[in-house]
C-alpha positions as CSV (number, residue, x, y, z in Angstrom):
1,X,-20.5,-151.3,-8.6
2,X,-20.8,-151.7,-12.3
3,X,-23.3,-154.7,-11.9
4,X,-26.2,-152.2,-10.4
5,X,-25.8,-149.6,-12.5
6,X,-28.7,-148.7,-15.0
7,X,-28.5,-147.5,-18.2
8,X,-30.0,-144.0,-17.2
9,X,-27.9,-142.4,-14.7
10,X,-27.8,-139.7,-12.0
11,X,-25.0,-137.6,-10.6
12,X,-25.6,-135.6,-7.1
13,X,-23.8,-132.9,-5.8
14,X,-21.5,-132.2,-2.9
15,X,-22.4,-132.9,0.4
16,X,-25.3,-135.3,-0.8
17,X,-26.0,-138.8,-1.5
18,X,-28.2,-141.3,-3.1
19,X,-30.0,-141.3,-0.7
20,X,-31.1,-137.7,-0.6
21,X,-32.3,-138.6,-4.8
22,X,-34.0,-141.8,-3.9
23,X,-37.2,-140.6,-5.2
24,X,-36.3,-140.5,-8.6
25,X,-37.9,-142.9,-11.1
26,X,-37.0,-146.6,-10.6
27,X,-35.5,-145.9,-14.2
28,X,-32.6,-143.4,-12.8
29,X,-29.3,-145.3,-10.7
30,X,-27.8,-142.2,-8.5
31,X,-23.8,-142.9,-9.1
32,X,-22.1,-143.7,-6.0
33,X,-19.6,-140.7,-6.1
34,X,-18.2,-141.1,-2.8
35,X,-17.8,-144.7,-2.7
36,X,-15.8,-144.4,-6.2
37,X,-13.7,-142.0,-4.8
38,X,-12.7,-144.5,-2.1
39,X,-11.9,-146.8,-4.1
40,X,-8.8,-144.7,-5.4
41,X,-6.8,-141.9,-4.1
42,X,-7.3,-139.9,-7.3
43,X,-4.8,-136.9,-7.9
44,X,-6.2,-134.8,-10.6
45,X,-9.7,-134.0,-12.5
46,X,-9.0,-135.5,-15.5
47,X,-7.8,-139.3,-13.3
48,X,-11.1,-138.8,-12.1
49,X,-13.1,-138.2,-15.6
50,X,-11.0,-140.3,-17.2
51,X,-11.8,-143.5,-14.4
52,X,-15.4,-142.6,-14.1
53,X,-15.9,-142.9,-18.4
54,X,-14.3,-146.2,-18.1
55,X,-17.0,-147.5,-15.7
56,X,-19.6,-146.0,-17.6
57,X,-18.7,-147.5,-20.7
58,X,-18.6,-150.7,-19.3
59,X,-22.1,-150.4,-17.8
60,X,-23.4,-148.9,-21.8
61,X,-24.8,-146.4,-20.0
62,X,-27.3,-144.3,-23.0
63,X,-28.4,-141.5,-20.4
64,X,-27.2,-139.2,-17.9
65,X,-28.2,-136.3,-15.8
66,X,-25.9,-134.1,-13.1
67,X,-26.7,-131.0,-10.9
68,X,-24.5,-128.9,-9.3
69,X,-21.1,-131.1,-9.3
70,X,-22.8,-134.0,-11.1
71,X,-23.1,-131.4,-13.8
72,X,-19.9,-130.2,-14.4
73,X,-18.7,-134.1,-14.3
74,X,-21.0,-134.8,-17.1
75,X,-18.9,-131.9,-19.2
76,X,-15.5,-133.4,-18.1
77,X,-17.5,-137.0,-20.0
78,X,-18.1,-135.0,-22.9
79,X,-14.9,-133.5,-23.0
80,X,-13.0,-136.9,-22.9
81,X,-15.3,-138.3,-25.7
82,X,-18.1,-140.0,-23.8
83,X,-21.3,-140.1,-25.6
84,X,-25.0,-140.7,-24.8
85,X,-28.0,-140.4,-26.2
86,X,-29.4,-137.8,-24.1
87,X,-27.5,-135.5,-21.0
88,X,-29.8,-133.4,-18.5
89,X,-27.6,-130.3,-16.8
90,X,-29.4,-129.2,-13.6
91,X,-27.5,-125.5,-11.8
92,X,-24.4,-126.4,-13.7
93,X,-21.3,-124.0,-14.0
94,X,-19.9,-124.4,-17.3
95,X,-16.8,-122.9,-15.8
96,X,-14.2,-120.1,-15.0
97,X,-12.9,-118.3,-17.7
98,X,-9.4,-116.6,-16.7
99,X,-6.6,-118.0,-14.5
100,X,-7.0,-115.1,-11.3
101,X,-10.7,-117.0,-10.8
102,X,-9.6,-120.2,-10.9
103,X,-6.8,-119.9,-8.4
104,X,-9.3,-118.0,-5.9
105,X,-11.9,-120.9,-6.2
106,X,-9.5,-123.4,-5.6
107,X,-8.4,-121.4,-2.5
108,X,-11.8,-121.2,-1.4
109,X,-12.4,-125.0,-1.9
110,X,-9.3,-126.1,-0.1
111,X,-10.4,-123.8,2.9
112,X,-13.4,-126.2,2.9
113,X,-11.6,-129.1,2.4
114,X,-9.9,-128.3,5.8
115,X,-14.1,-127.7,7.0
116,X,-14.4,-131.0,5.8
117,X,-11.9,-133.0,7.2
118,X,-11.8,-131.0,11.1
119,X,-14.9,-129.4,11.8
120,X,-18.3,-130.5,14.0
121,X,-20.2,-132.4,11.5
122,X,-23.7,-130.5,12.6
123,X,-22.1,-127.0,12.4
124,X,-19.9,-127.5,9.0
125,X,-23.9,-128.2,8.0
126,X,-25.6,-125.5,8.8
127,X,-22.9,-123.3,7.3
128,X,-22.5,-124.9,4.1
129,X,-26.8,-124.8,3.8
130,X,-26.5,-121.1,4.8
131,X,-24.4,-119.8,1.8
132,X,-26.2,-117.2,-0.6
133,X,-26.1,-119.6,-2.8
134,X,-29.0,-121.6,-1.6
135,X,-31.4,-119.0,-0.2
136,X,-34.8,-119.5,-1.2
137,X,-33.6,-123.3,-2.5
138,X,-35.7,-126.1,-1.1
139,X,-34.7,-127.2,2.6
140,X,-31.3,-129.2,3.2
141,X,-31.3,-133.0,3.1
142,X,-32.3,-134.6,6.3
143,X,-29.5,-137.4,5.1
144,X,-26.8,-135.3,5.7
145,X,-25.5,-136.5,8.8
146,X,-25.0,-140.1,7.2
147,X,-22.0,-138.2,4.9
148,X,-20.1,-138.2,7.9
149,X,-18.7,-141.5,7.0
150,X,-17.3,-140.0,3.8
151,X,-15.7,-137.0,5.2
152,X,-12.5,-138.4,3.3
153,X,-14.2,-138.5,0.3
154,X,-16.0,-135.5,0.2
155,X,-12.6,-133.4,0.9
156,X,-11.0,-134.8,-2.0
157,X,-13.9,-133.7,-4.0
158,X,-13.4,-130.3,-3.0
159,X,-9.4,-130.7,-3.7
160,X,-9.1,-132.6,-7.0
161,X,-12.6,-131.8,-8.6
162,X,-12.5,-128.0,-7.6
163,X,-14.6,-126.0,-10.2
164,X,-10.7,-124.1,-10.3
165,X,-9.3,-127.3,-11.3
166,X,-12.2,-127.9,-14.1
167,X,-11.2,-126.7,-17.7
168,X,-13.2,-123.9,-18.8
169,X,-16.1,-125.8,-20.9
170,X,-18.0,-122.5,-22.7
171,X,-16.4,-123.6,-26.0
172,X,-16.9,-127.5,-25.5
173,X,-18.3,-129.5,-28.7
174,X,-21.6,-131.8,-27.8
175,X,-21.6,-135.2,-29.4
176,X,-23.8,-134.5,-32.9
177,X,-27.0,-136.1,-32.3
178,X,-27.3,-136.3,-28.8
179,X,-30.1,-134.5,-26.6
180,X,-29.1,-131.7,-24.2
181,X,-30.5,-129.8,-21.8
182,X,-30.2,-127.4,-19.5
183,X,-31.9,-126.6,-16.6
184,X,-31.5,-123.5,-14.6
185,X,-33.6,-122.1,-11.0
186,X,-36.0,-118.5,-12.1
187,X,-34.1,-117.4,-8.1
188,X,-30.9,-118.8,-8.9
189,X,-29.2,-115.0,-10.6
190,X,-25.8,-116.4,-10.6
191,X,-25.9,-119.6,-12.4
192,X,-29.3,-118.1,-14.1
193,X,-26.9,-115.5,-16.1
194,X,-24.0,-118.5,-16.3
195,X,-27.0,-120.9,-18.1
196,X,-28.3,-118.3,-20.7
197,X,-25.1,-117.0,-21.6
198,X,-23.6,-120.5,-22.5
199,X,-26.7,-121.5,-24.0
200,X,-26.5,-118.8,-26.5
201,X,-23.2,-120.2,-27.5
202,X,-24.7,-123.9,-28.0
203,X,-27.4,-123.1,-30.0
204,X,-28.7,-127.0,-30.1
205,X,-29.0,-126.8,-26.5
206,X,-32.8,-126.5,-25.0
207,X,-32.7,-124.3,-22.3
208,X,-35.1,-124.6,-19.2
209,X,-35.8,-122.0,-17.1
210,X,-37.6,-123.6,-13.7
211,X,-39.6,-121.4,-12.4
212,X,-40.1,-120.3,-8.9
213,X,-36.9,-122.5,-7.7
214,X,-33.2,-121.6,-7.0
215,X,-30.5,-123.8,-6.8
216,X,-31.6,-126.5,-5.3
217,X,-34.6,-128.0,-6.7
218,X,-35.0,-131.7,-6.7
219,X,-38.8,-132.2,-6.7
220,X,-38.7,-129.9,-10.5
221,X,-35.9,-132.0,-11.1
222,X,-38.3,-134.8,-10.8
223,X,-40.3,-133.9,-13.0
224,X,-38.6,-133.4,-15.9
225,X,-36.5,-136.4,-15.4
C-alpha cells in the first residue's frame, strides 16, 4: 500500500471509496480506508490513528485533505503529532463536547453498524442518502454498490471510529507553520455553525465558506484542491 501512495493525500468518508474521488488531480492518492482496516482488526480510535501515522510517515506524505470522516482523521494525525505542510478540512466535526453526546452518537453508530453488517445493500442506501444531513448535497455516488465487499470494514468504522469515540478536538494545537483550512457547505447549518465557531477559536485557520453546496460537495472540493 505504502508504495502507491503520493505525497498529497486524500481521505473519503463513510460509505465511499476511491473510486467515487477519482477525479481529483493526478496529484491527490485517495487513502484506501477500507482496505487498511482489513488488514487489522483494530479495537480503538487511537490503534487506528496511531497505525494510520505510521504508514504516512513512511510514505513522507507533505499534504493532506479529509471530508466528512477523512476530516476528523486528519485531527486524530494532528493530535498524535503528525505534521504536514498543508491540511484541507472539508464538512468536518471538530467534535462532541460533553460525555451525554458522545454516548448517544455511539449508540446511534452502533445501530448502523448492525445496518451495516445485516441489511439489503440497496435499501441500507437509500436510507443512509436520505438523512437530513445531505438534503440539497450533490446526488449519491453511483459506486456504492461496489462497498458491499467491505461491509466488514465499513462497520468497524462506525464502531471504533465513532465521532462518540473521537476526543473532543475544539482546543487542539495546529503544528506552527503549517497551512489549514477549512471548508464548510453555505446549506450545510449544522456543520456550518460547528466550522465558524471552531474557526474563531483557531484564529490561523482560513475559513471557506462554499457557496450554494451542503454537505456533500465534491466537484467545489475539486476546485480548491
Amino acid at each position: 500500500m505504502m508504495d502507491s501512495l503520493k505525497k498529497k493525500m486524500f481521505f473519503h468518508g463513510n460509505f465511499e471509496s476511491a473510486a467515487d474521488w477519482a477525479f481529483l488531480s493526478e496529484e491527490w492518492s485517495i487513502f484506501p480506508l477500507w482496505d487498511f482496516l482489513k488488514k487489522e482488526n483494530f479495537n480503538s480510535w487511537d490503534e487506528v490513528i496511531l497505525a494510520l501515522k505510521e504508514l504516512l510517515m513512511k510514505a513522507d506524505v507533505s499534504e493532506v485533505a479529509g471530508y466528512s470522516l477523512g476530516g476528523r482523521l486528519l485531527l486524530g494525525l494532528i493530535d498524535k503529532g503528525f505534521k504536514v505542510k498543508s491540511y484541507e478540512f472539508f464538512s468536518t466535526h471538530p467534535g462532541l463536547t460533553s460525555e451525554d453526546s458522545k454516548n448517544a452518537r455511539i449508540w446511534s453508530d452502533l445501530k448502523w453498524k448492525e445496518k451495516v453488517l445485516n441489511s439489503d445493500w440497496t435499501e441500507l442506501h437509500r436510507e443512509w442518502n436520505s438523512q437530513e444531513i445531505f438534503v440539497n448535497s450533490f446526488k449519491p455516488y453511483d459506486t456504492f454498490k461496489g462497498l458491499e465487499q467491505y461491509r466488514s470494514e465499513i462497520a468497524q468504522a462506525f464502531d471504533v471510529l465513532s465521532l462518540g469515540r473521537m476526543p473532543d478536538f475544539q482546543a487542539i494545537k495546529f503544528p506552527k507553520d503549517a497551512k489549514v483550512q477549512w471548508v464548510c457547505g453555505q446549506h450545510d447549518h449544522k456543520f456550518r455553525a460547528l466550522g465558524e465557531s471552531f474557526c474563531k477559536q483557531h484564529p490561523k485557520i482560513n475559513y471557506l465558506l462554499a457557496f450554494n453546496q451542503s454537505h456533500r460537495m465534491p466537484l467545489f472540493i475539486k476546485d480548491v484542491l
